[in-house]
VEXDREN-638247 format. One line per field, with one value per residue (C-alpha): residue number from 1; residue in three letters; x negated, z, y negated. Coordinates in pm, whole numbers. Each point is the difference from the previous one (the first is absolute). Example, Ala and Ser with C-alpha at 12.3 -4.5 7.8 and 13.67 -1.06 7.14 Angstrom:
pos = [1, 2]
code = [ala, ser]
east = [-1230, -137]
up = [780, -66]
north = [450, -344]
END
This chain:
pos = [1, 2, 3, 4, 5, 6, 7, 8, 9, 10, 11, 12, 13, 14, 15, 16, 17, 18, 19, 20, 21, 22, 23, 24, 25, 26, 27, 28, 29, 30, 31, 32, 33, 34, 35, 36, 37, 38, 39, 40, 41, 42, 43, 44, 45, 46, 47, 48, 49, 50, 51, 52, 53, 54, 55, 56, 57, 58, 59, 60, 61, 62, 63, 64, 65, 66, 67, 68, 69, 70, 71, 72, 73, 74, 75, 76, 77, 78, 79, 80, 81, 82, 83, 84, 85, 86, 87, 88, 89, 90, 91, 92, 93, 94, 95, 96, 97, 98, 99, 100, 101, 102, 103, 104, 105, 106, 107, 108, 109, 110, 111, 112, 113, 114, 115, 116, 117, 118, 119, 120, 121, 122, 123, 124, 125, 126, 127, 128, 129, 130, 131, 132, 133, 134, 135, 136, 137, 138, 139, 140, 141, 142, 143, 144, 145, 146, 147, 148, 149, 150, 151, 152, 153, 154, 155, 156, 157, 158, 159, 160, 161, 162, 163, 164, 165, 166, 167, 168, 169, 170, 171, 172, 173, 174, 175, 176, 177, 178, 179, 180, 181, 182, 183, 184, 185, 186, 187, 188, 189, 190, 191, 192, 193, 194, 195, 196, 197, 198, 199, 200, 201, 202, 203, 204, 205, 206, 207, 208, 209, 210, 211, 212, 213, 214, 215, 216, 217, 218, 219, 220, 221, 222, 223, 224, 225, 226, 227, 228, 229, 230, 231, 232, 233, 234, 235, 236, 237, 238, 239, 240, 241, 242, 243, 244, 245, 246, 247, 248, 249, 250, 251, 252, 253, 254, 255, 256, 257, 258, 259, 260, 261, 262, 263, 264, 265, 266, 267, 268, 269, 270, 271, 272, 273, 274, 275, 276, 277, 278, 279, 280, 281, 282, 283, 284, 285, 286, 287, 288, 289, 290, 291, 292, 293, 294, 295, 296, 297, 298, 299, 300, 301, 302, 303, 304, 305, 306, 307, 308, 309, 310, 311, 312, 313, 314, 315, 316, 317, 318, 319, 320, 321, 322, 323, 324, 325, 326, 327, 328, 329, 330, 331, 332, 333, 334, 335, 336, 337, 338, 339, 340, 341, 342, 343, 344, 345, 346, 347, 348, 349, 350, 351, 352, 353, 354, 355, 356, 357, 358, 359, 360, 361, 362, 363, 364, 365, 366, 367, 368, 369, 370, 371, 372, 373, 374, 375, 376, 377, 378, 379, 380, 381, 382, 383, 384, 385, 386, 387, 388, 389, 390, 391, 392, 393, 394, 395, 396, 397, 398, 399, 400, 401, 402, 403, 404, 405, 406, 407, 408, 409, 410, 411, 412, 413, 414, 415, 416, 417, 418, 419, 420, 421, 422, 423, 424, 425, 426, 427, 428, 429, 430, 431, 432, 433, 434, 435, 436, 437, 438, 439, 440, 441, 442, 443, 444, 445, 446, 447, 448, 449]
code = [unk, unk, unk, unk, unk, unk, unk, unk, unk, unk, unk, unk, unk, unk, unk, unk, unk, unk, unk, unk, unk, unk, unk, unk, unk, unk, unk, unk, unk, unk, unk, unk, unk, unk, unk, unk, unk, unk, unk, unk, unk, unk, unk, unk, unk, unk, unk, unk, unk, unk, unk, unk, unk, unk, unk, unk, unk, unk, unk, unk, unk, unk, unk, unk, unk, unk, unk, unk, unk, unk, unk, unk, unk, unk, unk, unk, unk, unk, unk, unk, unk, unk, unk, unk, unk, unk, unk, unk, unk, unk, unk, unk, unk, unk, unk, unk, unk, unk, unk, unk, unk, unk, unk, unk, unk, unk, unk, unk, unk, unk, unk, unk, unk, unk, unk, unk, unk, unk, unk, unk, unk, unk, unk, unk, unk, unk, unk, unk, unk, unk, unk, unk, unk, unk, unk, unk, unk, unk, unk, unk, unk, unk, unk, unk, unk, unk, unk, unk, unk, unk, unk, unk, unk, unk, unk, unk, unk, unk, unk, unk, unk, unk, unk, unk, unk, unk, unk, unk, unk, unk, unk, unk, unk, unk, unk, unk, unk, unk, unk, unk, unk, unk, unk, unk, unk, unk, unk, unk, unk, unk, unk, unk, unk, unk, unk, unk, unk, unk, unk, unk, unk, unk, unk, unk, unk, unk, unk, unk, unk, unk, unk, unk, unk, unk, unk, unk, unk, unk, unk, unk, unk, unk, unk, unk, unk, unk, unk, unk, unk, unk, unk, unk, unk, unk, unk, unk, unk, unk, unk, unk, unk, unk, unk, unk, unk, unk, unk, unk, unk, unk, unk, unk, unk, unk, unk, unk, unk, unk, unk, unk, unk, unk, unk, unk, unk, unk, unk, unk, unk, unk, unk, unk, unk, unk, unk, unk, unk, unk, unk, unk, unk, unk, unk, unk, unk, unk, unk, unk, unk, unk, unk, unk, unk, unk, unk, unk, unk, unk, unk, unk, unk, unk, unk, unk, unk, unk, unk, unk, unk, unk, unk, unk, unk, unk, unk, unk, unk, unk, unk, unk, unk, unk, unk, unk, unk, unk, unk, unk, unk, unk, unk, unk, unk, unk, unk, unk, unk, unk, unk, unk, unk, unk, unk, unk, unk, unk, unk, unk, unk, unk, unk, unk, unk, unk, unk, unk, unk, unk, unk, unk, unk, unk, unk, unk, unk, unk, unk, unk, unk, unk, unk, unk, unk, unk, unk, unk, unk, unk, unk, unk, unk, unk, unk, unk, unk, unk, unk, unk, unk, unk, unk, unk, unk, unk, unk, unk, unk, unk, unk, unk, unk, unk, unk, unk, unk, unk, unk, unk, unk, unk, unk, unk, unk, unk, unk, unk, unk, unk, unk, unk, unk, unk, unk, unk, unk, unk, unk, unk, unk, unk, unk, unk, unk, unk, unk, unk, unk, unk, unk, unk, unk, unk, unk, unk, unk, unk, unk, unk, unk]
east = [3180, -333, -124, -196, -51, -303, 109, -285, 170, 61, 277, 409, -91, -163, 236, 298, -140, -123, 389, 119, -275, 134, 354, -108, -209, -342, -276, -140, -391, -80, -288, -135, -245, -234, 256, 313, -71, 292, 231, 351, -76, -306, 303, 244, -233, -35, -367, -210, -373, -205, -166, -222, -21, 275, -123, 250, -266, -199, 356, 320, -181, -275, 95, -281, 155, 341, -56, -218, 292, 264, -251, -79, 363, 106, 248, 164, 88, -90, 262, -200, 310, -55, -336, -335, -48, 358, -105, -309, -19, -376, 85, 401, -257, -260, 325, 76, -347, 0, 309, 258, 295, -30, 388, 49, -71, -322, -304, 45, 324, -195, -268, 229, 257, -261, -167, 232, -105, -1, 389, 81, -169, 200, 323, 5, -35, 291, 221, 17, -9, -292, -103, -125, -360, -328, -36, -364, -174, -296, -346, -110, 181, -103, 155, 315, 51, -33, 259, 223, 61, 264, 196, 203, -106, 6, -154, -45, -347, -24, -189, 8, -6, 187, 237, 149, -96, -349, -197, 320, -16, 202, -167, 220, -212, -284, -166, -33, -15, -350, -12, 376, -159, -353, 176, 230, -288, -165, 277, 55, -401, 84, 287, -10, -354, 139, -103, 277, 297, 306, 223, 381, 213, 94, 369, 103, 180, 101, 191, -161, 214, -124, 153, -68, -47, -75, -67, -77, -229, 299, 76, 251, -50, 280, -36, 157, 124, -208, -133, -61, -308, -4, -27, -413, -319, -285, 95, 82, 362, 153, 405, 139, 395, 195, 172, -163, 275, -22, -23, 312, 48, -82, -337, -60, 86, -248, -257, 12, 9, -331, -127, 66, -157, -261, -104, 113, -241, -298, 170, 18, 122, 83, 99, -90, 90, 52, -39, 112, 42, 346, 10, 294, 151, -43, -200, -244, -310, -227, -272, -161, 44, -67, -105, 107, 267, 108, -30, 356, 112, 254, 220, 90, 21, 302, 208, -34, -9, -290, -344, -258, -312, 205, 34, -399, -59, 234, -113, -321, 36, 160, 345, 242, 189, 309, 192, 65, 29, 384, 1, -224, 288, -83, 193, 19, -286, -335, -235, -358, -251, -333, -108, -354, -242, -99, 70, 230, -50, -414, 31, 95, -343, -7, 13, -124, 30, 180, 369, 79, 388, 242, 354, 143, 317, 275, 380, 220, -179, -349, -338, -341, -327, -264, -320, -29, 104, -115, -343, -109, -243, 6, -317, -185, -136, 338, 304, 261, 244, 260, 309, 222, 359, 280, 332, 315, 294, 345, -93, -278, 170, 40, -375, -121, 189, -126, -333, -15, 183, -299, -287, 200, -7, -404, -253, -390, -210, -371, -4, 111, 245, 199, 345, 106, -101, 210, 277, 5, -23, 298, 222, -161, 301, -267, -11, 331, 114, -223, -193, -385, -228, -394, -67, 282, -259, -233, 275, 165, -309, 0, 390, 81, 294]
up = [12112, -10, 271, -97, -336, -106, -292, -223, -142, 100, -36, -61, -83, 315, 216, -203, 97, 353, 67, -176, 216, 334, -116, 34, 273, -159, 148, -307, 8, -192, -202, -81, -183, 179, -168, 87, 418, 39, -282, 119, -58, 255, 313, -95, -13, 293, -69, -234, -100, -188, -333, -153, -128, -244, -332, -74, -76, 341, 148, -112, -256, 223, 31, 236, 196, -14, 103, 263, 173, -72, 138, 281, 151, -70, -269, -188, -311, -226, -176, -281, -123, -346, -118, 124, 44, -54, -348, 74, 4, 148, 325, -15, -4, 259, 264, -105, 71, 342, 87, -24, -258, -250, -42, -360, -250, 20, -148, -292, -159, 88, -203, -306, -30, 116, -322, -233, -363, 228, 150, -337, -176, 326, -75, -378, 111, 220, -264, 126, -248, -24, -233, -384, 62, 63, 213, 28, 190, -149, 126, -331, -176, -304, 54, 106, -289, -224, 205, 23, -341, 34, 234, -140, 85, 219, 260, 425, 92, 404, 231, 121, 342, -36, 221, 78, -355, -36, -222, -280, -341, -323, -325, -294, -267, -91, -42, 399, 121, 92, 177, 223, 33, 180, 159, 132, 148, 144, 210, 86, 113, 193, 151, 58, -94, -281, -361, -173, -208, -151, -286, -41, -248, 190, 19, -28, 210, 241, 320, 279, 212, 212, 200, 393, 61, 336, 63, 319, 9, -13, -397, 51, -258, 35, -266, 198, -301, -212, 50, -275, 23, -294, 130, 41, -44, -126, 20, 389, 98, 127, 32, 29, 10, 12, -217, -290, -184, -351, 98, -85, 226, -283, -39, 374, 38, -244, 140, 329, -94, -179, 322, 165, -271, 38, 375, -61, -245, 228, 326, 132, 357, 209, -130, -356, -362, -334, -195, -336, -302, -231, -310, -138, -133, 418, -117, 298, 22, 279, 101, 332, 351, 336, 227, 326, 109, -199, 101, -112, 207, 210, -353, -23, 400, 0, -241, 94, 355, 81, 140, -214, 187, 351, -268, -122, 398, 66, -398, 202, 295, -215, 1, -247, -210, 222, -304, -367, -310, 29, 318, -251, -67, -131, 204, -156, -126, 176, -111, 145, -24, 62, 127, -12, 99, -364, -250, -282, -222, -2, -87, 299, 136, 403, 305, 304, 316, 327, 30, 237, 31, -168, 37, -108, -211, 167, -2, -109, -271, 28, 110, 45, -21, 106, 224, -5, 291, 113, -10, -236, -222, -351, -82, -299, 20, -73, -177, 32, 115, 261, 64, -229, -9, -44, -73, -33, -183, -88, -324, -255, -9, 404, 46, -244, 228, 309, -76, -110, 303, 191, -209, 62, 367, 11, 70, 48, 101, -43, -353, -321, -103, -300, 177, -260, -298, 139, 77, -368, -108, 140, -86, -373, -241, -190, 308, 172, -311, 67, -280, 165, -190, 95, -248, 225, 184, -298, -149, 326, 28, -359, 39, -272, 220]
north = [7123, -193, -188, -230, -175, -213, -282, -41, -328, -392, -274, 131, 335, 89, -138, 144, 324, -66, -81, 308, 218, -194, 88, 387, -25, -16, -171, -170, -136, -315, -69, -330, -196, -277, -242, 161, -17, -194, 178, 104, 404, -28, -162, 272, 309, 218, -33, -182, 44, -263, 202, -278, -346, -179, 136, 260, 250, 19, 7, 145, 219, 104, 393, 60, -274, 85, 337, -71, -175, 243, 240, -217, -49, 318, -49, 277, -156, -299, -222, -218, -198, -93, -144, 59, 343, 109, 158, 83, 395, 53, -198, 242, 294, -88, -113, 407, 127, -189, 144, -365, 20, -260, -146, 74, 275, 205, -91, 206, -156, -382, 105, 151, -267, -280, 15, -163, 206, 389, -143, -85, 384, 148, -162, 98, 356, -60, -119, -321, -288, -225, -254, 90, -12, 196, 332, -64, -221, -238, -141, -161, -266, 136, 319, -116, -262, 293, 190, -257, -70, 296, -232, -243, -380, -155, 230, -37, 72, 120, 93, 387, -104, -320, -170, -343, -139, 52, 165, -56, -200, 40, 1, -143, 133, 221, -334, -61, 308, 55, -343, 105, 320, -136, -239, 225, 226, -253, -51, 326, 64, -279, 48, 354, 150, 200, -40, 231, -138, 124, -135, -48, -170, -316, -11, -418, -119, 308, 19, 110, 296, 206, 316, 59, 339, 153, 372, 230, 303, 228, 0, -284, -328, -308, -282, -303, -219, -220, -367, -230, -237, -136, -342, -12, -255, 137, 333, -31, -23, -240, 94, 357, 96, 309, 148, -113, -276, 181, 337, 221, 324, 243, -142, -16, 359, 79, -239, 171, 324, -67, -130, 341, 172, -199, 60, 343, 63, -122, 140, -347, -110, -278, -378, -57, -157, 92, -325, -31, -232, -55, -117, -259, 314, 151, 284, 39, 103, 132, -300, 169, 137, -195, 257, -237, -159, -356, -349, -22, 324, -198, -147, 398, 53, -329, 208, 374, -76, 211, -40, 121, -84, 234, 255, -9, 70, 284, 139, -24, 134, 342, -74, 19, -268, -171, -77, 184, -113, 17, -228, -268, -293, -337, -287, -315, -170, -109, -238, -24, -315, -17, -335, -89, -241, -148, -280, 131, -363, 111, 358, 154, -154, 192, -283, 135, -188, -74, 47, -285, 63, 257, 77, 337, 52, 261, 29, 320, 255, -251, 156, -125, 235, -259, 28, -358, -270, -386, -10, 282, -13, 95, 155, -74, 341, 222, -18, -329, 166, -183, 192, 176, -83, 271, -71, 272, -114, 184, -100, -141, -351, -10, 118, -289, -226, 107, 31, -365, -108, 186, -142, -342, 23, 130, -238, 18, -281, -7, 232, -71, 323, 129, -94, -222, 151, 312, -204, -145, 347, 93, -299, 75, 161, 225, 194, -33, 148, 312, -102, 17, 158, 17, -287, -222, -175, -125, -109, -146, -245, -99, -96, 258, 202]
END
């Protein structure tokens, strides 16, 4: 078993997995940004070592810093949650050559299904289905306008190494193509310092489901049931449930044994997704692979009633899988939301600032991931990002219920937050009825569903 696990991450995330670690008897080591000195993660750690002022990028995705303090306090292992460096495969193979075990798969399999146009190349190969589109990847707009006219309009221009939204635009005719596509890359320099694009036939109006896999270094793969997340603003999601409310079981049988193809096929292990899109007529199609464990992790943990982010650690540590895919068993229905510090009636516009009082939902089948508490500051500097509230139901109908009754009882002081609009969402019939597609919430704020 390890002994001691460095979490290269801030807010709910790292202290989910500083209580898991204390749960097994890991010492856990905090690290923390000049901003984050009086973050939740940095009481509850064993340790905790200060790697650099607020901007994210002398900080949390310092590698020379973060290894310097796993090195420094003698961890064996780094957990980087999901963000910052969680994908990032040159700081998963320098924790290798210096001898710590990176929590997640190796380096290799980052790198492979990190880029978005190799995962797709690799998943063809596999058999898995992926959206009509190009094999090739493209630098020049003028090149790709002249491959995409074998794609039928309109057509999703992304980034290779895309992720949370950025770097995407869809082009509704050869017409505005070359304008999407620039704009596009700029976003992706940007955002990720990588100039290549791919091109898929945008599918309107999709669902989003995706299927939690998990595998140990012993040949055995589990896919834990799917999530749908369709419910999303600008590209980021916002509510996650499980099982998905239009998915029959033939189609998720399918879906997941896709997903095990998938990590097969690229020999993956530990926590990871298989995200996909369906169509109105639920053909699905393979969108990409997070290489990390989810944000929304704990939707699929309420149901199955097991804990993925113990299992990363012990997958870690060289043990085998505690559960097969025969022990996987979806109870009831959970429903996840994300609640944020932002303005939903001004685009979602980020309000950082002092939490001067909250109070905390709870009750039978309610949970709370949160790193937040009185006093807390929302920093400016990182993601918006509250607490997320999980809900398990016996059923869709007494989930919905629950969760409202949660969001009801909820209340922060100091910050404006999305608790509102996600209670209207739920009360709304479009997606009571199971009815949520990605397009809800466009159309929920022009008062079209």
């Amino acid at each position: 078993m390890l002994k001691k696990v460095l979490i290269a991450n801030r807010g709910e995330i790292a202290v989910r997995i500083i209580r898991a670690c204390r749960a097994m008897g890991i010492k856990t080591v905090a690290v923390y940004s000049t901003a984050d000195k009086q973050a939740l993660h940095v009481y509850l750690a064993d340790e905790a070592v200060c790697i650099g002022p607020a901007p994210a990028r002398d900080s949390y995705l310092n590698t020379t810093a973060v290894l310097s303090a796993a090195l420094g306090t003698g961890a064996d292992a780094i957990h980087p949650g999901y963000g910052f460096l969680s994908e990032n495969a040159t700081f998963a193979k320098l924790c290798k050559d210096n001898g710590i075990i990176f929590i997640g798969p190796s380096a290799s399999v980052i790198d492979k299904m990190g880029n978005k146009s190799q995962a797709r190349r690799t998943m063809m190969d596999a058999g898995v289905p992926v959206v009509p589109g190009c094999r090739e990847a493209f630098h020049n707009a003028d090149e790709a306008l002249h491959a995409a006219r074998n794609i039928e309009w309109p057509i999703m221009i992304k980034a290779s190494s895309g992720g949370g939204g950025k770097g995407m635009r869809i082009s509704e005719t050869p017409d505005d193509f070359i304008e999407q596509f620039n704009i596009a890359q700029r976003e992706s320099v940007n955002a990720f310092g990588d100039n290549t694009m791919y091109l898929e036939r945008a599918i309107i109006e999709p669902r989003h489901v995706e299927i939690q896999i998990i595998a140990d270094n012993h040949g055995n793969v589990v896919a834990m049931g799917e999530r749908d997340c369709s419910v999303q603003r600008n590209h980021q999601k916002m509510i996650e449930e499980c099982p998905s409310p239009i998915l029959d079981d033939e189609t998720r049988q399918h879906m997941m044994h896709d997903a095990i193809v998938a990590a097969q096929t690229v020999g993956y292990t530990s926590a990871g997704t298989i995200e996909f899109l369906l169509d109105a007529n639920k053909n699905y199609y393979f969108m990409e692979m997070n290489t990390r464990v989810q944000v929304e992790h704990c939707v699929t943990e309420s149901v199955t009633h097991q804990d993925i982010v113990r299992e990363m650690l012990c997958i870690a540590a060289g043990e085998k899988l505690s559960f097969t895919q025969d022990d996987i068993r979806l109870d009831g229905c959970g429903i996840e939301c994300r609640i944020n510090a932002e303005i939903p009636e001004k685009g979602f516009l980020p309000s950082p600032g002092v939490i001067s009082q909250m109070h905390l939902p709870g009750g039978n089948g309610v949970r709370v991931d949160t790193a937040a508490y009185d006093g807390f500051t929302i920093s400016p500097y990182y993601d918006s990002l509250i607490a997320k509230i999980i809900v398990q139901g016996r059923n869709r109908k007494e989930a919905i219920a629950k969760m409202r009754t949660a969001l009801e009882e909820m209340v922060v002081v100091g910050v404006s937050t999305n608790l509102d609009f996600q209670y209207s969402i739920l009360g709304n019939e479009t997606f009571c009825t199971g009815g949520a597609d990605t397009s809800f919430i466009e159309k929920f704020l022009k008062g079209e569903v």
